[in-house]
N, C-alpha and C positions, 0 to 999 in steps of 0.2 A: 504494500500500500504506500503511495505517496502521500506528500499532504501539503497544503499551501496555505496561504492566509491574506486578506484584505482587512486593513486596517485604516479604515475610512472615517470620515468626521459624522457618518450615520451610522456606524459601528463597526466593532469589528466580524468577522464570518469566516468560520474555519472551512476548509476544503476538504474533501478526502477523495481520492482517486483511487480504486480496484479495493477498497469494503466494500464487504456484502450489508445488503439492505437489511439481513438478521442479525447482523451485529453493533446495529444504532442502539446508540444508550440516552435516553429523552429524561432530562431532570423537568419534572413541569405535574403543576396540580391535577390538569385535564390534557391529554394531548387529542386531535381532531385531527383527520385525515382529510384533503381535498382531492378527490382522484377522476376519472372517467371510467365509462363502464370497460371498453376496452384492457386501460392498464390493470381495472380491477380485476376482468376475468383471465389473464393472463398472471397477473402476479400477486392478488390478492391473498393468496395463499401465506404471502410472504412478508404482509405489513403486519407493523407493530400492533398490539392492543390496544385503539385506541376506536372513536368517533369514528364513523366514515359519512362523508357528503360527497355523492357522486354528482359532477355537473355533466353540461351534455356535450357535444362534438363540433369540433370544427370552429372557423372565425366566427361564425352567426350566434354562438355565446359568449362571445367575449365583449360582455357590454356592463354597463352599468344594472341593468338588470339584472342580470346572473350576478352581481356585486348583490343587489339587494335582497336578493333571493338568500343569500350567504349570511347576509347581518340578521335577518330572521331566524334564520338554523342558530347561529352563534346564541343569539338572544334565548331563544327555547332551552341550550342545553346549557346556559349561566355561563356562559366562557368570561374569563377576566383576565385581569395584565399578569395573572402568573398561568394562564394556561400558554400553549403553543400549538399553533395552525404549522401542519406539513404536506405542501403538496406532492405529490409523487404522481408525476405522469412528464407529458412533453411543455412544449414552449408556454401551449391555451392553459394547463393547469398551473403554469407555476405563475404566469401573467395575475391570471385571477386571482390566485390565492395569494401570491407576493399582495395586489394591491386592496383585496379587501381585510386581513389582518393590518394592515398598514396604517390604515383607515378608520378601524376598526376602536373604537375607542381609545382614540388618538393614536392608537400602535399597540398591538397585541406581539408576541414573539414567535417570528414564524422560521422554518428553516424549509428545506429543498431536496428531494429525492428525483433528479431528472430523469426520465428516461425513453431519453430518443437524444442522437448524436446534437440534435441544435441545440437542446436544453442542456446538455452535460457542458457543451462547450462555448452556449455564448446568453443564451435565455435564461436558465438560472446564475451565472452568474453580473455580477456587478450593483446591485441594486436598483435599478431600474424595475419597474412592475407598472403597468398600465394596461388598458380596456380600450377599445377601439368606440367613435361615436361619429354616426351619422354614416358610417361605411369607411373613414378615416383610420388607418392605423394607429392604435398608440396615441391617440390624440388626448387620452386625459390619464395621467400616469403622477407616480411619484418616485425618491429618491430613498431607497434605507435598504441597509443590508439586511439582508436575513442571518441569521443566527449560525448555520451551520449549509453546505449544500455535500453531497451527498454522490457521487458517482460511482452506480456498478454497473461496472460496462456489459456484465449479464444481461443486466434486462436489455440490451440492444439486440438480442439475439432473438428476439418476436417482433423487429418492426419488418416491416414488407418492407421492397426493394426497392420503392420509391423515395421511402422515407428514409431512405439510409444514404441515397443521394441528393436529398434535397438536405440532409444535416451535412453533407460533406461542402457543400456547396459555403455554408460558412466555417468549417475548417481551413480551406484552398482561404477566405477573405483573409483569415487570421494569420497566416501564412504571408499572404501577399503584405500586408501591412507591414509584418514587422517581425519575418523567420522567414531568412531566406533559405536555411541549412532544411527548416521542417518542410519549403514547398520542395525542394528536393528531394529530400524522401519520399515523401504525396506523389511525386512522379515515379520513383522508382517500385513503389511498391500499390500501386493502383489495385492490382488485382487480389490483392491479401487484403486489402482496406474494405475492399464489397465485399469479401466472405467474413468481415468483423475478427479475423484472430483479433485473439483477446490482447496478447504482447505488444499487436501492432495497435490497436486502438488505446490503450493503456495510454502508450508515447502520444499517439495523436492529441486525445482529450487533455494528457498535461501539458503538451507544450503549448495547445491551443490557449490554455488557461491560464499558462504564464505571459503570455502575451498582453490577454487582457486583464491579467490583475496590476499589469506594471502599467497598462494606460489608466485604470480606475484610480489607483491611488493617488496618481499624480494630476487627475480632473474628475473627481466623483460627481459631479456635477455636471459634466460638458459644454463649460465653459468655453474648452479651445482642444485641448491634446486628444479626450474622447471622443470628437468627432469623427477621430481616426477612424474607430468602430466602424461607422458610416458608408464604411467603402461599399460599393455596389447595391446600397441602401436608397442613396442620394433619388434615384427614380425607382427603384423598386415597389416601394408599395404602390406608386402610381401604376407599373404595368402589373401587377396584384389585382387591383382594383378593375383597371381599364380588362385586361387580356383576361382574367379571370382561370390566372395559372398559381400553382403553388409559389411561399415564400423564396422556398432555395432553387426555383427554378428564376426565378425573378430577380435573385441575386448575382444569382450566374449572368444573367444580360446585363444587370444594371454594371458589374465589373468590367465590361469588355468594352460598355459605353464612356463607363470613367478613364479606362485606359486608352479609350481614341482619346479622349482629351488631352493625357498624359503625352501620348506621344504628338498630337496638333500642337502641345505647348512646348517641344523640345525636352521633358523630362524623361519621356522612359524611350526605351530604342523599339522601334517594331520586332526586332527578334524578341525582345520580353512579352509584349503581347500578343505573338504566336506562342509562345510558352504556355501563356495563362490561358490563351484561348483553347490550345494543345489538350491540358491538364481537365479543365472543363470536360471537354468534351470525351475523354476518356470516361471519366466519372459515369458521362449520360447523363449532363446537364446541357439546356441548350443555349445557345453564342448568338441568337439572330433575334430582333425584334419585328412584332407586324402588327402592329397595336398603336393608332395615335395616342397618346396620354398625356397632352401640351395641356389640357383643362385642370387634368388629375395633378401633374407635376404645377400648377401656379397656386393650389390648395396644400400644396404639403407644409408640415408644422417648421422643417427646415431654413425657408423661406424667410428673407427678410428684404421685406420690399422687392425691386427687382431684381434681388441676389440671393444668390445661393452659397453658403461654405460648405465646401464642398471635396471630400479628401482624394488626394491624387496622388499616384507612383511617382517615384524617382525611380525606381526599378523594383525588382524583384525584392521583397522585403522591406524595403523603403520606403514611404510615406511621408505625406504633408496636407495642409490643408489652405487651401486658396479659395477666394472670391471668384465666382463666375456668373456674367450677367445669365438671368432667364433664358433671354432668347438665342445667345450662345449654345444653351444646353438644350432649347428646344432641336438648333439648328442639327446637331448631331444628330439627336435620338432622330427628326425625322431622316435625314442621311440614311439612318440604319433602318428604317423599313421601305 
């Protein structure tokens, strides 16, 4: 087992990388489970003794409703500031339940059992937690660690094949930003990565996580340095919304469109973004947009006035974050369809 830690000005959150989800130890009056029926009927065999509150599937509960739905349950069964809230499922469970304990009588104590590749290595961590509104990602969210997050790469071994490449899709961003040595491995070992060995995803989900526990600490907030995060973000939930594709499919375009940018602006060299585009596409993620999404993209929360900060390659691993007007970025994305 590895183990990491964020020590943030919203607390601090232990990490654990390759424990099993049976050998979590919860100090706490009442502990509550927030799960989906899916992680339930696959691993509920396997959760502590505690609460269970099953929500339901997919973006179309990740709203302030299914929040309220959660403060009624909480309310019913007396939860207070010495219980803790633990989600255990993917990105939609830890979203939720990160942001209604948070909420939750000022902040109840909640911690993190991810499981699906985007939540071990980029959703459950860093404190962020938010609900989508109006068809908006992430548009009303807050900022606080959880307690403890939780990684056993076991339960990755019941997600379908899709979801194993839409989680790599933000592994390959984490990589790009800021590990050039882990996108190199990513390439060398492509085809161990889709059968999940355990060794090789062990590496992936901690370097993924070292990456971004070293940009959280230094802007928990995202202020400037967390923006990094952002990469292939920047229009992604716009072609989410518009194309009405999955996240780490949408990550996957929105990188290739950041990296035209890179290399339009002299930063990265076109052989890099054959690289990334290379790597993608091994995965089984797809490199091409068909989707106008100039409406989607002038509504994102990113936005400020006619600009966008917006993170971009120096190369492989390298990273920064620039001002780009709107219509510059419109002019790409339509370029690329």
């Amino acid at each position: 087992m590895k183990s990491l830690k964020i020590a943030g000005k919203t607390g601090e959150c232990e990490i654990a990388i390759g424990q099993s989800i049976e050998d979590i130890k919860i100090n706490a009056e009442k502990l509550v489970v927030i799960t989906d029926r899916n992680v339930k009927k696959f691993h509920g065999e396997r959760f502590p003794e505690a609460e269970i509150i099953e929500i339901g599937l997919g973006e179309r509960i990740k709203t302030l409703d299914t929040v309220s739905t959660l403060y009624e349950k909480f309310l019913d069964m007396e939860l207070d500031r010495s219980s803790l809230v633990m989600g255990i499922g993917g990105g939609i469970v830890c979203d939720v339940a990160g942001f209604a304990a948070t909420t939750y009588m000022r902040g109840v104590n909640f911690g993190f059992v991810p499981t699906t590749i985007l939540a071990q290595v980029d959703a459950s961590i860093g404190g962020k937690n938010g609900v989508n509104f109006k068809g908006y990602k992430n548009m009303v969210g807050t900022v606080q660690q959880p307690r403890f997050v939780l990684c056993d790469v076991a339960l990755l071994k019941t997600l379908p094949e899709k979801e194993v490449r839409n989680g790599l899709a933000e592994v390959v961003k984490q990589a790009a930003i800021g590990d050039a040595a882990l996108f190199s491995f990513l390439e060398e070992n492509v085809e161990q990565t889709l059968l999940l060995e355990a060794e090789i995803m062990e590496k992936i989900v901690h370097d993924s996580i070292v990456i971004k526990t070293k940009i959280v600490e230094k802007d928990e907030t995202e202020r400037h340095e967390r923006m990094k995060l952002n990469f292939g973000h920047t229009i992604a939930h716009a072609i989410e919304k518009t194309a009405g594709i999955s996240h780490g499919e949408a990550v996957s375009i929105g990188m290739i469109v950041e990296s035209k940018i890179s290399v339009a602006n002299g930063m990265m060299k076109k052989a890099e973004l054959e690289r990334l585009k290379g790597l993608l596409e091994k995965i089984g993620l797809p490199t091409t947009l068909k989707a106008n999404i100039s409406d989607a993209i002038r509504k994102d929360k990113k936005r400020r006035g006619n600009v966008v900060k917006m993170p971009v390659l120096n190369g492989i691993g390298d990273s920064k974050i620039i001002d780009l007007r709107v219509e510059d970025l419109e002019a790409v994305v339509n370029d690329m369809c």
